[in-house]
PLY file of the C-alpha trace (Angstrom):
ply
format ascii 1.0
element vertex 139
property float x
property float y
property float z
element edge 138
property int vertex1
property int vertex2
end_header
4.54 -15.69 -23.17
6.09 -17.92 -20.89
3.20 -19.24 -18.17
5.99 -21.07 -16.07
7.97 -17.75 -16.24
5.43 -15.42 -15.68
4.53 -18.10 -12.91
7.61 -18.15 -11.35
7.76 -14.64 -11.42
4.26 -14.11 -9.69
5.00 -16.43 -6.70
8.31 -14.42 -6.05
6.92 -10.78 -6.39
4.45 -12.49 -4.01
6.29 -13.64 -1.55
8.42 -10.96 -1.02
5.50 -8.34 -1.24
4.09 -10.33 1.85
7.60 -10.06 3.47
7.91 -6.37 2.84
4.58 -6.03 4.29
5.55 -7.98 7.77
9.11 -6.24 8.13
6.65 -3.12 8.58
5.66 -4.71 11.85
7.75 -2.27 13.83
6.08 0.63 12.68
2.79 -0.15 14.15
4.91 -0.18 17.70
6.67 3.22 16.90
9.91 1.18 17.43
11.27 2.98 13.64
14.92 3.89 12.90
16.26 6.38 11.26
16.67 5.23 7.87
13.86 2.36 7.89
12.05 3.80 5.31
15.44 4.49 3.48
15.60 0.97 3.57
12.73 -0.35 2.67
12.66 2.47 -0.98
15.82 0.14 -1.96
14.03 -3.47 -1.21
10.62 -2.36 -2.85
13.16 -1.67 -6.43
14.14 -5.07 -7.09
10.54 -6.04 -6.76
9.14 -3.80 -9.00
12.30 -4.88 -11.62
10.76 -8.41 -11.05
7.19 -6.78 -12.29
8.95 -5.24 -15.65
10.07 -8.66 -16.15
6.75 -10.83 -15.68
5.22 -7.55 -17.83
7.40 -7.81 -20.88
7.37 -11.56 -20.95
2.85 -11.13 -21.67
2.20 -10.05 -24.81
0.68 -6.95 -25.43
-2.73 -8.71 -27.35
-5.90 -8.05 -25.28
-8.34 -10.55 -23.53
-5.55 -12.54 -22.00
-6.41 -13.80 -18.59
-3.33 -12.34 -17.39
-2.34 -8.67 -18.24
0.45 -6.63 -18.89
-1.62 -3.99 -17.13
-1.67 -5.80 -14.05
2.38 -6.15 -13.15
2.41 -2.43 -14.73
0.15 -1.59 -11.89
2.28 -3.56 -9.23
5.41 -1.81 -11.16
4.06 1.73 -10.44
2.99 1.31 -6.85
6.44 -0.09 -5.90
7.85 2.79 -7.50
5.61 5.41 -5.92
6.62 3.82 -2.76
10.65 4.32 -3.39
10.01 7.66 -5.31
7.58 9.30 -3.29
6.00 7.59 0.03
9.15 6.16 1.84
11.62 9.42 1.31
8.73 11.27 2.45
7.58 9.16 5.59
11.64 9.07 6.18
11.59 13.03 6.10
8.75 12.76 8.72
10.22 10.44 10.79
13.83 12.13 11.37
11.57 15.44 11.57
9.90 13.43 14.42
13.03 11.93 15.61
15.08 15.05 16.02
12.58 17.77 16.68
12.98 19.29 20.11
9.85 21.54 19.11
6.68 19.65 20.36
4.40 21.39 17.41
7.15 20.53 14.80
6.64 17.14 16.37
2.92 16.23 16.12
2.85 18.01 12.41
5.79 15.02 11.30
3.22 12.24 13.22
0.43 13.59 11.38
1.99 13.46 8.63
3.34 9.95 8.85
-0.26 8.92 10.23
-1.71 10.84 6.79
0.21 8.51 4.59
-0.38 4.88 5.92
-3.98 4.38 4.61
-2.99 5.39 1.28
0.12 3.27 1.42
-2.40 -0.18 2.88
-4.48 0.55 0.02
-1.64 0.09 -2.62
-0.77 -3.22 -0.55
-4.31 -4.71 -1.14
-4.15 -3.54 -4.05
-1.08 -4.94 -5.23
-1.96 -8.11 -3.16
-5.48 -8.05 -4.88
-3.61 -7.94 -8.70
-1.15 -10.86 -7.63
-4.28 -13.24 -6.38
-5.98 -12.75 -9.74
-2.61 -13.71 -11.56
-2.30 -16.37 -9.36
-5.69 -17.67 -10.19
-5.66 -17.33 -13.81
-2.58 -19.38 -14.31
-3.55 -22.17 -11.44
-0.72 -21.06 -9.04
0 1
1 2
2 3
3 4
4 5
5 6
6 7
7 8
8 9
9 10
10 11
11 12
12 13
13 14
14 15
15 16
16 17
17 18
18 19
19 20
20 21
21 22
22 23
23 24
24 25
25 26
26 27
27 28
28 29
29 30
30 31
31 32
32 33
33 34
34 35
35 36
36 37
37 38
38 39
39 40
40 41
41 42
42 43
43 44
44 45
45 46
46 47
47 48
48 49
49 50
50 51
51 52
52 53
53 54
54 55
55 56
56 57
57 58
58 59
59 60
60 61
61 62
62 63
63 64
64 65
65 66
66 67
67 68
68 69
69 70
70 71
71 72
72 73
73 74
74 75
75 76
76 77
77 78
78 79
79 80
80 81
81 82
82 83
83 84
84 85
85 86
86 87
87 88
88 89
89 90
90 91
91 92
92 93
93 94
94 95
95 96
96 97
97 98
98 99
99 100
100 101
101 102
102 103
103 104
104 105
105 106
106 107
107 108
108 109
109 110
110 111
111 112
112 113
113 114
114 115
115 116
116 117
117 118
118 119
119 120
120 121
121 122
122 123
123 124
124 125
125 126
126 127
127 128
128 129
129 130
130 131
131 132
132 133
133 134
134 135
135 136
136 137
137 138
C-alpha cells in the first residue's frame, strides 16, 4: 500500500465530501432547481471513483489500521446517492415543482422530507469512516 497515496486520497475524498455537503445549503431554504439533484448524482461519481482508488491501493490482509472495507463503504453510499437517492429526490422535486394538484404536491414534499435523514446519516457516516482513516495514518 501506498500511505502517502492512500493519504492523499483521504484528504481529497474529504474535502470534497464536506463541499458536497455545503452546496446542499440551498435545500434547507427550499431555494432547489430543477435538476439540482441531477447535478449533484454526477459530482458524488468522481468521488466515489476516488474511493475505488484509495480501496485497491490497501491490501486485502486483515488487521490493518486502515481498511479496504472502509472506502468500500464510502464507495457504496456515493453510489446509492447517484443511483438511487438523488434521481429519486429529483423526481420529487419536479413532481413538486410542476404539480398544479395541491395533494400531488405535499405527497412529493413528504417524500423529499422522508429521504433527508437517511441521506444525513450516510454523510456522518461517510464523514465518521474518513476521520478514522485520517487518524490511523496521522493526517
Amino acid at each position: 500500500m501506498s500511505a502517502k497515496r492512500v493519504a492523499d486520497l483521504t484528504r481529497v475524498i474529504d474535502k470534497e465530501v464536506k463541499a458536497l455537503e455545503t452546496s446542499f445549503a440551498p435545500a434547507a431554504t427550499g431555494a432547489v432547481p430543477i435538476g439540482f439533484f441531477t447535478q449533484k448524482a454526477t459530482q458524488v461519481l468522481s468521488i466515489a471513483a476516488k474511493a475505488n482508488l484509495a480501496k485497491n491501493l490497501i491490501p486485502p490482509a486483515p488487521g490493518g489500521l486502515v481498511k479496504r472495507s472502509q472506502f468500500r463503504n464510502i464507495e457504496n453510499k456515493l453510489q446509492g446517492f447517484s443511483r438511487n437517492d438523488f434521481p429519486e429526490l429529483e423526481t420529487q422535486l419536479v413532481t413538486f415543482q410542476t404539480s398544479p394538484e395541491p395533494t400531488t404536491r405535499a405527497t412529493a414534499l413528504t417524500q423529499i422530507a422522508a429521504k433527508i435523514p437517511g441521506i444525513i446519516l450516510d454523510y456522518v457516516i461517510m464523514k465518521n469512516e474518513l476521520r478514522k482513516v485520517k487518524k490511523a495514518l496521522r493526517i
